[in-house]
C-alpha positions as CSV (number, residue, x, y, z in Angstrom):
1,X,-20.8,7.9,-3.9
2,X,-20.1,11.2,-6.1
3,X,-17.0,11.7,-4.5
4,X,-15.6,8.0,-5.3
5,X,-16.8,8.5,-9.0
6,X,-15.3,12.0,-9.1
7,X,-11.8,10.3,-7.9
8,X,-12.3,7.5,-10.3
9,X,-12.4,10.4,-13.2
10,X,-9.6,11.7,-12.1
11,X,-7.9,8.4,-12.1
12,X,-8.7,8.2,-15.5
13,X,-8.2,11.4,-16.3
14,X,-4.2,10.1,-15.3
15,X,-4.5,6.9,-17.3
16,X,-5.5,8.5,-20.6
17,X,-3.0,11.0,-20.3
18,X,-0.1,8.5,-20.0
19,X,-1.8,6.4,-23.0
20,X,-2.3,9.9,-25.0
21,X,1.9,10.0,-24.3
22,X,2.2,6.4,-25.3
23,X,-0.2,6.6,-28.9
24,X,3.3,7.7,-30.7
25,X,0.9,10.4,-32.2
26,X,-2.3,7.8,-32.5
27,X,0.0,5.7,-34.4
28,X,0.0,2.8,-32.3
29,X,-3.6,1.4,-32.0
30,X,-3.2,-0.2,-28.9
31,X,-2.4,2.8,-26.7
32,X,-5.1,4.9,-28.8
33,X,-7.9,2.2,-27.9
34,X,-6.5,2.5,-24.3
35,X,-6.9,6.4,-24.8
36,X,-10.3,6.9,-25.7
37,X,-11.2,3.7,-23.5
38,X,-10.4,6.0,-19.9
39,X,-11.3,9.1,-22.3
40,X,-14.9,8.6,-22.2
41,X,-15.0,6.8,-18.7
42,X,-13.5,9.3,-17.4
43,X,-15.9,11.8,-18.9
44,X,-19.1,9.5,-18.0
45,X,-17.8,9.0,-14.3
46,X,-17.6,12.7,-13.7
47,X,-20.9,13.5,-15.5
48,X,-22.2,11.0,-12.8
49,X,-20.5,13.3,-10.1
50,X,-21.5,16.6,-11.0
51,X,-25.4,15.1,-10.4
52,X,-24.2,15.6,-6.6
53,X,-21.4,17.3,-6.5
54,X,-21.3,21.5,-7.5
55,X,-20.0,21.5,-10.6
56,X,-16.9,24.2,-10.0
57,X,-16.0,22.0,-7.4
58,X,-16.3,18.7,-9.5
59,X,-14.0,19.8,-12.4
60,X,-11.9,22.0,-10.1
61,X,-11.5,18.3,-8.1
62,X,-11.1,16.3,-11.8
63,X,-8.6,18.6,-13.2
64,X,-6.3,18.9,-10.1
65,X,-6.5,15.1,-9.6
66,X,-5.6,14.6,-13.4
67,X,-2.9,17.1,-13.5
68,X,-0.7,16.0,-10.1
69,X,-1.3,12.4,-11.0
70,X,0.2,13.2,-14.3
71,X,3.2,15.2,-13.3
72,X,3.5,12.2,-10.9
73,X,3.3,9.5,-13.6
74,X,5.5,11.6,-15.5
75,X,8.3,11.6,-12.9
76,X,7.7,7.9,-12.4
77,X,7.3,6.3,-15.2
78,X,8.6,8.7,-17.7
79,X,11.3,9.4,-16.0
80,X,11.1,13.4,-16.0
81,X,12.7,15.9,-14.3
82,X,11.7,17.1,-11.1
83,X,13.4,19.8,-8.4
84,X,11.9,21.5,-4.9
85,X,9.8,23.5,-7.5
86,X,8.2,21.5,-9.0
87,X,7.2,19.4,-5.8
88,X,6.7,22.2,-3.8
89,X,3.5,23.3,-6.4
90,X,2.8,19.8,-6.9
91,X,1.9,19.9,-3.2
92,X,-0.1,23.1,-3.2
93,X,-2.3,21.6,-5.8
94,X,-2.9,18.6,-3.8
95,X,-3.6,20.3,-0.6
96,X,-6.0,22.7,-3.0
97,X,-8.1,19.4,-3.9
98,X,-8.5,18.4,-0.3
99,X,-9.6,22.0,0.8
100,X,-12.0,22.0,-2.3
101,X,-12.9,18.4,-1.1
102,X,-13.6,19.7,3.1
103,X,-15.6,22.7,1.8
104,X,-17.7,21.5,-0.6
105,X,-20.2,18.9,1.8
């Protein structure tokens, strides 16, 4: 169950990063509730990990998760730019976050 809360954070981790985009500098109430709502969730989902989980690994796992979902929602949705680069590091973090994942049991 550590793991699915540690994923969960990271999730979260992505969701208050768009909002934290979308506050218009925490001038737009709706989008700052929305950023400190998966803020602190994420926060109190990977406290709950790091009860099971080493915590290297867990914010290792948490950051990675966060950051390539980000760069992902900001291709996506924000329409930035991307090139082999870009992808190509996006991919070594990914594949870094399953090895942590298969090494840390």
């Amino acid at each position: 169950m550590a793991w699915v809360y540690l994923i969960l954070a990271g999730i979260c981790e992505i969701a208050f990063a768009g909002c934290l985009k979308l506050t218009e500098n925490f001038t737009n109430l709706k989008w700052t509730i929305a950023f400190i709502f998966f803020y602190v969730l994420s926060i109190i989902l990977l406290n709950k990990s790091i009860q099971q989980i080493p915590l290297g690994t867990a914010y290792a796992v948490w950051t990675g998760i966060g950051a390539a979902g980000t760069v992902l929602l900001g291709i996506i949705y924000f329409k930035e730019p991307y090139h082999f680069w870009r992808i190509f590091f996006l991919s070594t973090l990914i594949l870094s976050i399953v090895g942590l994942k298969g090494v840390s049991e």
